[in-house]
N, C-alpha and C positions, 0 to 999 in steps of 0.2 A: 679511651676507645669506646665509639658507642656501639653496640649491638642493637639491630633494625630489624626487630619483630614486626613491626605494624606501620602504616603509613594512613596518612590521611592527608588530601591534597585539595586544593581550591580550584579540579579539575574533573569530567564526571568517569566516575570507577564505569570500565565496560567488566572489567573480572578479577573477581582475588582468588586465585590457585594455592595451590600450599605451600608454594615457593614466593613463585611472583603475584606482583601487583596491576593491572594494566589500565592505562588510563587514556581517556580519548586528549590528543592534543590536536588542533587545529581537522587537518585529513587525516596526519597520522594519528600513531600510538605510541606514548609512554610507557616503557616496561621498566616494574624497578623489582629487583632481586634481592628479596628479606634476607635476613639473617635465618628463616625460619631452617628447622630441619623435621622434612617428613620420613617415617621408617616403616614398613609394613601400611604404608597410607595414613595414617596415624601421625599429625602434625604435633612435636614434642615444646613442653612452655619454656625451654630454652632455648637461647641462637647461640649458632655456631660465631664464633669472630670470624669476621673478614670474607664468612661462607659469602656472602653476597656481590659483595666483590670480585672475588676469584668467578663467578660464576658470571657476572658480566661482562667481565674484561679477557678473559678467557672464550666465550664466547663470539665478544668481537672479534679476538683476536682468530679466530676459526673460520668466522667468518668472511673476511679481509683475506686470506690464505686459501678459500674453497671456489671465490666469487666466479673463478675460469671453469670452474664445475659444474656450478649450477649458481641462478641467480640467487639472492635471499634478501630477506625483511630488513635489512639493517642502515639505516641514515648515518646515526652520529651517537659518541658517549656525548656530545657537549649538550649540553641539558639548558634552558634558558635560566638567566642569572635570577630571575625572581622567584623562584623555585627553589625549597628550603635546600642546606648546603648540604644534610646529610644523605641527601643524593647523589649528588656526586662522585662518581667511580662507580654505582651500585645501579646504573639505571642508562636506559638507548634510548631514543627515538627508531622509531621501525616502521616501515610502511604496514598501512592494514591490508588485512589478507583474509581470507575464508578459509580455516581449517581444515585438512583430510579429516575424514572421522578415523582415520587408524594410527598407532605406532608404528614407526619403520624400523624394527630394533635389528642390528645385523650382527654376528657370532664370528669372530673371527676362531674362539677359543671356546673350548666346552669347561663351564662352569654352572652355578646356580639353579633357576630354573629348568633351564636345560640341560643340565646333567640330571637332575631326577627324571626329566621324561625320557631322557637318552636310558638311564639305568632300568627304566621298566619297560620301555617299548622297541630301543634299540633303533629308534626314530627323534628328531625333535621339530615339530611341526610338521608332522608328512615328511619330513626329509629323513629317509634312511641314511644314518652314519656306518660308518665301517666298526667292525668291531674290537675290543682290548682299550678303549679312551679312556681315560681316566678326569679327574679331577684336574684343569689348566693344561687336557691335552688342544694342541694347537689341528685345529682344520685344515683339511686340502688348502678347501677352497672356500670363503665367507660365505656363512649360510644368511638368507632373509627371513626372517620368522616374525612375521606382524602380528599386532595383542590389538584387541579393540581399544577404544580412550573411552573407559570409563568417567565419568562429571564426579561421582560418589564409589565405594569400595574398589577393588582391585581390575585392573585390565587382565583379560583373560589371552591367553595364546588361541592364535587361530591359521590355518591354513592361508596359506596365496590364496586357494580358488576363494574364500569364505571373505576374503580380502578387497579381493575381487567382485565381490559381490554387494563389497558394501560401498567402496570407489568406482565402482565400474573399472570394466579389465586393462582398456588403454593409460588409465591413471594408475592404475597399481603397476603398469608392467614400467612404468617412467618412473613413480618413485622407488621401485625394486631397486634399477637400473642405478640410478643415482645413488641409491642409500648405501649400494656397496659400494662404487667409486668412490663415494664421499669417506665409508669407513677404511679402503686397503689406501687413500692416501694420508690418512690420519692414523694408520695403523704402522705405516711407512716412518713417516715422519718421527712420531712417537719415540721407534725404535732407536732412532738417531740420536733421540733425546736420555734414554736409559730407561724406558719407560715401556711396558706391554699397554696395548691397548687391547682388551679379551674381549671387549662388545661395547657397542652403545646403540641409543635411539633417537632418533632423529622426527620432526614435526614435517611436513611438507602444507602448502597451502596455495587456493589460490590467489595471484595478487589483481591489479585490479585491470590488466590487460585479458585477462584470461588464462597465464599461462602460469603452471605450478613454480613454485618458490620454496627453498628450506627457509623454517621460521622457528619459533620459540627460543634454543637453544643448540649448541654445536659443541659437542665430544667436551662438555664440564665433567666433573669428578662426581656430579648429580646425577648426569645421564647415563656415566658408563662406568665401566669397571678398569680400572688402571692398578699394574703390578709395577713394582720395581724390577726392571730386568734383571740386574748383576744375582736378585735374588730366589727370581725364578728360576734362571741357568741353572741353579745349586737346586731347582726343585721342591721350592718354599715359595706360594702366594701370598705376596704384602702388600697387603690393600692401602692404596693411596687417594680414597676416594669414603663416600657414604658409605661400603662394607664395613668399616671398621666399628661404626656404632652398630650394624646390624649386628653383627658381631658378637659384640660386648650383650646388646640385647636378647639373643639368643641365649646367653646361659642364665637367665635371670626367669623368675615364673610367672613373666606379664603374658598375656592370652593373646596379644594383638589387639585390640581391644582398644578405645576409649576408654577412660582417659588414661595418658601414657605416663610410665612410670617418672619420676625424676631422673634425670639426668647425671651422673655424679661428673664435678667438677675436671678430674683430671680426663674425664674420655671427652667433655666439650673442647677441651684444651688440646688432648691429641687429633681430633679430629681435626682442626682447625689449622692445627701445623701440619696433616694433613694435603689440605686443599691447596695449602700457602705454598706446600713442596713441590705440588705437581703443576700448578702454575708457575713456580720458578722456573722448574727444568722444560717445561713445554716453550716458555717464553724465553727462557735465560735475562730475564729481568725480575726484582723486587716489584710484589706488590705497591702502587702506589697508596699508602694511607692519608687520608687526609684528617 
């Protein structure tokens, strides 16, 4: 099994993220999805197995499922055959697109970030909640709470109007618009599958008509926050997603900080069955490994 920290390709790099890799092919774009795992921003020198994977093919597979939603970046997994093979499964062709400069992150559930700003202001993003929520209380109604996309350290939370101001207001009120549709049918879905979906964030961009497209990625266990239902019911959040090494990192005395602690073996290992479990039950197929 290999793990695909790093890529280098006989094609030109337009960007390497802390995840993916993107590379100009012909008009489009090559996206290929490391193995890498980032936490607090802070890209770790271990890969997750199969993290890559699950996050491409799952992605597709979102994508394929949303397309009657909204249009998006996605061609094909099939990658040209002269293209080394440890690409394969791990990598799309995507049409090019122009980025929102914002996060479309939408809350179905109160957790994480937004449970500390809900717990101090009794608000999260200008959205007054109701009060007595607790930790994986479920919302009315899915809230939009967009973060700038920071290039370097953390995306900060910001207001619709401040949102607004930086897509201008007819593009924020379309990806609002969509990003909830996008998350209450994948939150729908999800449920079907045994699976809470408590929030995720979503890319919008535009493509080369003019007209907004979802892009990067679609409701992976990177993006969002996924519970096992049967465990929730019982009132217990079991993170089937990136939580689980935040996690584990949380009780240790790293600062957030460069450079990031090591990794110990068996949390790489759980995390990675993980990712493998929630693309199981989303797909109801086995990862393809090659």
């Amino acid at each position: 099994m290999e793990v695909v920290t790093e890529t280098s390709l006989p094609l030109p790099l337009v960007k390497k993220g802390k995840v993916r890799d993107t590379y100009r092919l012909g008009d489009n774009l090559l996206m290929v999805s490391t193995d890498r795992l980032s936490a607090f921003d802070v890209v770790f020198n271990e890969g997750i197995p199969h993290k890559g994977s699950v996050l491409n093919m799952l992605s597709a597979f979102w994508f394929k499922k949303t397309e009657k939603i909204i249009d998006n970046h996605f061609i094909s997994t099939n990658i040209p055959q002269n293209l080394p093979a440890y690409l394969r499964g791990r990598s799309m062709i995507v049409k090019n697109a122009t980025p929102l400069r914002i996060e479309c992150v939408v809350r179905g559930y109160l957790t994480g970030s937004a449970l500390k700003e809900y717990q101090k202001t009794g608000s999260v993003c200008g959205i007054a909640l109701e009060s007595g929520l607790h930790d994986g209380s479920r919302l009315k109604e899915p809230i939009f709470t967009p973060s700038t996309k920071a290039e370097t350290g953390h995306d900060e939370n910001i207001s619709f109007e401040k949102a607004a101001g930086i897509v201008g207001g007819d593009a924020a009120e379309s990806v609002k618009k969509k990003a909830v549709e996008l998350y209450k049918f994948g939150r729908d879905y999800a449920l079907g599958k045994g699976l809470v979906l408590a929030d995720t964030k979503f890319e919008f961009g535009y493509g080369s008509d003019g007209k907004i497209i979802l892009i990067d990625e679609a409701m992976t266990p990177d993006s969002s926050r996924y519970w096992l239902k049967e465990e929730y019911d019982k009132g217990r959040l079991l993170s089937l997603d990136k939580q689980f090494a935040r996690d584990y990192l949380e009780k240790t005395n790293w600062n957030k900080q460069p450079p990031p602690p090591p990794l110990p073996h068996d949390v790489v290992q759980k995390t990675s069955e993980r990712y493998l479990r929630t693309y199981r039950m989303l797909t109801g197929k086995e990862l393809e490994v090659s």
